[in-house]
C-alpha positions as CSV (number, residue, x, y, z in Angstrom):
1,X,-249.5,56.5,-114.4
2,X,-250.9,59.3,-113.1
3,X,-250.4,63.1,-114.9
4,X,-247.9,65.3,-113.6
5,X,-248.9,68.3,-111.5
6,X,-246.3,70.4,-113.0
7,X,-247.3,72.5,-116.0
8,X,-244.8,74.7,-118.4
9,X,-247.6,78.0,-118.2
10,X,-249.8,79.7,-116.4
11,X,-251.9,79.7,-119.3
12,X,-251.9,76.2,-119.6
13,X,-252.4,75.4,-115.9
14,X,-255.8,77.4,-116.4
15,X,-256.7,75.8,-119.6
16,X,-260.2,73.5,-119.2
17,X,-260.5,74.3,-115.9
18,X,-261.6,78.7,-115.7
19,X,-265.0,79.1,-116.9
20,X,-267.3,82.1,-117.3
21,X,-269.3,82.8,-113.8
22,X,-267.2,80.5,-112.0
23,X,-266.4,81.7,-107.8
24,X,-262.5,81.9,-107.7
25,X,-260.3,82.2,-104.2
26,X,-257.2,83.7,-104.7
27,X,-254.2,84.2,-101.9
28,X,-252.7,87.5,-101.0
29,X,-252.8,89.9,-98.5
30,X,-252.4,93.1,-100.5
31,X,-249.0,92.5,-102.7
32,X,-247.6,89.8,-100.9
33,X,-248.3,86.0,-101.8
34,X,-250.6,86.9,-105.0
35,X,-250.7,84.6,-107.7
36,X,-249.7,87.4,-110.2
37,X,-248.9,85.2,-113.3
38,X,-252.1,83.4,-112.7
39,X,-253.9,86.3,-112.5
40,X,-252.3,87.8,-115.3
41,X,-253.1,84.6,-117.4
42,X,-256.5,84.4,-116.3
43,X,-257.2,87.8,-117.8
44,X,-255.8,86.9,-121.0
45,X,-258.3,83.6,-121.1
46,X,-261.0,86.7,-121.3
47,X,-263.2,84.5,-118.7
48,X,-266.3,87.2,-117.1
49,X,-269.1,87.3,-115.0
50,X,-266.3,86.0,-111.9
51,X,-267.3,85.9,-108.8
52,X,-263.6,86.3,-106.5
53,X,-263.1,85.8,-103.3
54,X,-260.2,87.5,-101.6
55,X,-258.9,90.0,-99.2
56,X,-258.8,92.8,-101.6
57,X,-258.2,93.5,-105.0
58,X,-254.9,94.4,-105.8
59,X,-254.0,97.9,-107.0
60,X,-255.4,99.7,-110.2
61,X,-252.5,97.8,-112.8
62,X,-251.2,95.2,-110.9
63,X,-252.9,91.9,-109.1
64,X,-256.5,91.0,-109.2
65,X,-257.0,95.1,-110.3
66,X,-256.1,93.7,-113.7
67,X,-259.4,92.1,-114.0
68,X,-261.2,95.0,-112.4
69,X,-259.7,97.0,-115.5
70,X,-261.3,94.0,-118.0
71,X,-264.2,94.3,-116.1
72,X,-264.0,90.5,-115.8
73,X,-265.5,90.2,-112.1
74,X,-268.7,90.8,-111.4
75,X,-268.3,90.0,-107.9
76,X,-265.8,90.5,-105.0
77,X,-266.2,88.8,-101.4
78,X,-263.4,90.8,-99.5
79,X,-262.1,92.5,-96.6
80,X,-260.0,95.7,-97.6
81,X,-261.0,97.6,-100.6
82,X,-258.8,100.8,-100.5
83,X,-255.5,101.4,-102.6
84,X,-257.9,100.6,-105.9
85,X,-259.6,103.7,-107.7
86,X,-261.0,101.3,-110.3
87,X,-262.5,99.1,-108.0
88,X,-264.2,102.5,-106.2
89,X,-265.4,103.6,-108.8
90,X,-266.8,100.5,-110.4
91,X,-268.6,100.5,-106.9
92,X,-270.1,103.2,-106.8
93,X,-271.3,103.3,-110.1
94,X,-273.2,100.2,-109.5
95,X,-271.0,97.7,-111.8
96,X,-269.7,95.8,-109.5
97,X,-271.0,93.6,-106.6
98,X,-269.1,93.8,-103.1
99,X,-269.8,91.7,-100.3
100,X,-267.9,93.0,-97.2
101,X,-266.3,90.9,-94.6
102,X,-264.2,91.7,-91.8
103,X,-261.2,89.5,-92.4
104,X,-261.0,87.2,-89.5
105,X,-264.4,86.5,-90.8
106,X,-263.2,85.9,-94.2
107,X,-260.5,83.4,-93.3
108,X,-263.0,81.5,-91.1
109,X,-265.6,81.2,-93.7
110,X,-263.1,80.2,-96.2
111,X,-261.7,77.5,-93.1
112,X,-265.4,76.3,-92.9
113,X,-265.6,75.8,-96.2
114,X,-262.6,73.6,-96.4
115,X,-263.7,71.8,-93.1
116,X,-267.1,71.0,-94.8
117,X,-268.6,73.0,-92.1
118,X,-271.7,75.2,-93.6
119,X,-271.7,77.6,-91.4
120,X,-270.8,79.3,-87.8
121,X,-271.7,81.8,-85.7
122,X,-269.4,84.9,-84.7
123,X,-270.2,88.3,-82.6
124,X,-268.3,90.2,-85.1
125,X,-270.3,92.3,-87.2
126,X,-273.2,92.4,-84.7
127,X,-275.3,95.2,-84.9
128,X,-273.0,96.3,-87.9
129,X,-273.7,96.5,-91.8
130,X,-271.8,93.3,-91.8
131,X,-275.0,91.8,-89.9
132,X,-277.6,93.1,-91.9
133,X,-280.3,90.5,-93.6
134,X,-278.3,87.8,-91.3
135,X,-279.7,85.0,-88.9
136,X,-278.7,86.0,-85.5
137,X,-278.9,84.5,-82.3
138,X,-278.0,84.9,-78.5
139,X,-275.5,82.6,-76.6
140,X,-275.2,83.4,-72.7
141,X,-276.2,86.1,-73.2
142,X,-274.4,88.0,-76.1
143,X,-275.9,88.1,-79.7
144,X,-274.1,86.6,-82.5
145,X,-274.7,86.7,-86.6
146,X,-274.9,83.6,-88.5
147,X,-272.4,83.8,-91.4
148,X,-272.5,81.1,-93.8
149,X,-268.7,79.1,-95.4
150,X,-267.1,79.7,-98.2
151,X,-265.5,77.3,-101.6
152,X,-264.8,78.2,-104.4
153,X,-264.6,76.0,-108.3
154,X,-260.8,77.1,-108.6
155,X,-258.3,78.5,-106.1
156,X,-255.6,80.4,-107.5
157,X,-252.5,80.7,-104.5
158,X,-248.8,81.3,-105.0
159,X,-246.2,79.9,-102.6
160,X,-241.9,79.7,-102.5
161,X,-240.9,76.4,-103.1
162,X,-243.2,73.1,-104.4
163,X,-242.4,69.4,-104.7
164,X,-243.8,67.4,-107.5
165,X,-246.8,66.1,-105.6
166,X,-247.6,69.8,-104.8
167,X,-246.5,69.9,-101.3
168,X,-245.9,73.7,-100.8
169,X,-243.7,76.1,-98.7
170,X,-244.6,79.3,-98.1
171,X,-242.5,82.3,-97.6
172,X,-243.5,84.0,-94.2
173,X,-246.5,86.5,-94.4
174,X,-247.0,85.5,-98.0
175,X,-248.8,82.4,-96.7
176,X,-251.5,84.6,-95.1
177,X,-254.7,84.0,-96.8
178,X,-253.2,81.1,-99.6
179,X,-253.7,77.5,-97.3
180,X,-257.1,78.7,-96.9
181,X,-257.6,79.5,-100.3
182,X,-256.2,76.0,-101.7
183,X,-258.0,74.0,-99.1
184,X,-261.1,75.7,-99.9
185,X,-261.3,75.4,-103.5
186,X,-262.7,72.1,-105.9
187,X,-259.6,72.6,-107.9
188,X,-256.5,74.3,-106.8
189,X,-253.4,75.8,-109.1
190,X,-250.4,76.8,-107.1
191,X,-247.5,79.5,-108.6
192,X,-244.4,78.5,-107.1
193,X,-241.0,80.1,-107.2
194,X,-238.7,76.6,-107.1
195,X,-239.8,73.3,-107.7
196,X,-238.1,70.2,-106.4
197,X,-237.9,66.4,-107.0
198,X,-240.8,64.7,-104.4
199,X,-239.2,63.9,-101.4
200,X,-236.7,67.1,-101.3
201,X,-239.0,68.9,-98.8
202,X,-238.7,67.9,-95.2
203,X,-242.1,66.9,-94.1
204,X,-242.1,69.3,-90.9
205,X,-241.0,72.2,-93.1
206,X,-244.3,71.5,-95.5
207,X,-246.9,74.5,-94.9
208,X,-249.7,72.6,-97.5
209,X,-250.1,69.0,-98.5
210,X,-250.0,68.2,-102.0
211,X,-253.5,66.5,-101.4
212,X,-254.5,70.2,-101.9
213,X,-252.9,70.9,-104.9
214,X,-254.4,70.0,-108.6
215,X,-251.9,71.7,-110.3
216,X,-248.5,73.9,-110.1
217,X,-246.5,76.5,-112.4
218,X,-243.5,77.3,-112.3
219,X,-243.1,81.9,-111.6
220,X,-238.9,82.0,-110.8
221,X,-239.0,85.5,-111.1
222,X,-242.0,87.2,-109.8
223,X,-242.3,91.2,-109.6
224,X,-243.0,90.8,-106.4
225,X,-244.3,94.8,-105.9
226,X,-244.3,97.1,-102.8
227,X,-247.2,98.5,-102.2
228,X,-246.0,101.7,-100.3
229,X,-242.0,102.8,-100.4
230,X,-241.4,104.5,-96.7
231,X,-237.4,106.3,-97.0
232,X,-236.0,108.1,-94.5
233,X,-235.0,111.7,-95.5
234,X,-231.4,112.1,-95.4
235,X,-229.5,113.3,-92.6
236,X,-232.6,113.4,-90.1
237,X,-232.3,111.2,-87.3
């Protein structure tokens, strides 16, 4: 019989499988659809030298910043690096590596990956910093820059709702960067919100097949931050 996906912590669900200087992909498109339990737990293993692939880092105390304070990545392939001092500053200081990529970019090198595709060619970037070092080459006549895929040893994603087999729902814009993430990485550890038996989800509602998924934990009640408050001032129009 084979194990269960389902495990009772996000420590455990990390447990033989994060190792120091391992390349992570981890969902989220600023606060919404991080894995924050993972990544909380994930600090606490004290793992370093990481190389972490996502959009951007989270904010100074909260997401993938937590690891920028534990100066556990060495490394971060993203897209958007403001709303995090620690990460600027760790930057320009010189202790931390950052490969930028625009983010349709990212999401098709991370597609690639998954796809077993090694690499593509896009005009984005072209004549940019982006392009810099990179192969290039001209199709009817417009130049385009070489940009190689992405995987990763372990992807970290979070989603609403799982089965048992690790089929996985997503909850509107918090599946943004996630499928890509799973299907790109060797081994992939979904946080969900609800589990259910295998068999609950309808299969046209199901956003990832649990073919993707290695392992799943259980988050019911995730902080689930805003990253800006906007009010309206009261009494103006």
């Amino acid at each position: 019989m084979s194990q269960s996906k389902v495990y009772n912590s996000a420590k455990s669900a990390l447990q033989d499988i994060v190792k120091d200087g391992q390349t992570l992909a981890i969902g989220g498109f600023g606060l919404c659809g991080i894995p924050e339990a993972l990544i909380a737990a994930l600090r606490d293993s004290g793992v370093k030298d990481l190389t972490c692939i996502s959009n951007n880092a989270g904010v100074d105390d909260f997401g993938l910043g937590l690891l920028l304070q534990t100066r556990q990545i060495k490394k971060m392939i993203s897209s958007y690096v403001g709303e995090n001092k620690e990460f600027e500053r760790q930057y320009l200081a010189g202790e931390l590596e950052v490969e930028l990529t625009p983010q349709g970019t990212l999401a098709e090198k991370l597609r690639a990956g998954e796809a077993g595709i090694p690499a593509f060619y896009t005009a984005t970037g072209v004549g940019t910093l982006v392009s810099e070092g990179k192969e290039t080459r001209n199709f009817d006549g417009r130049t385009y820059v070489l940009e190689h895929s992405l995987t990763a040893d372990v992807a970290l994603i979070k989603a609403q709702k799982a089965d048992k087999a690790g089929n996985l729902i997503f909850n509107k814009t918090a599946r943004n960067f996630n499928p890509d993430c799973a299907m790109a990485g060797k081994i992939t550890i979904a946080e969900v919100e609800e589990i259910v038996e295998t068999g609950a989800l309808d299969p046209d509602e199901i956003h990832l097949p649990g073919i993707f998924v290695q392992r799943i934990v259980l988050n019911s009640t995730p902080e689930k931050r805003i990253e800006k408050t906007t009010v309206k001032a009261a009494g103006s129009a």
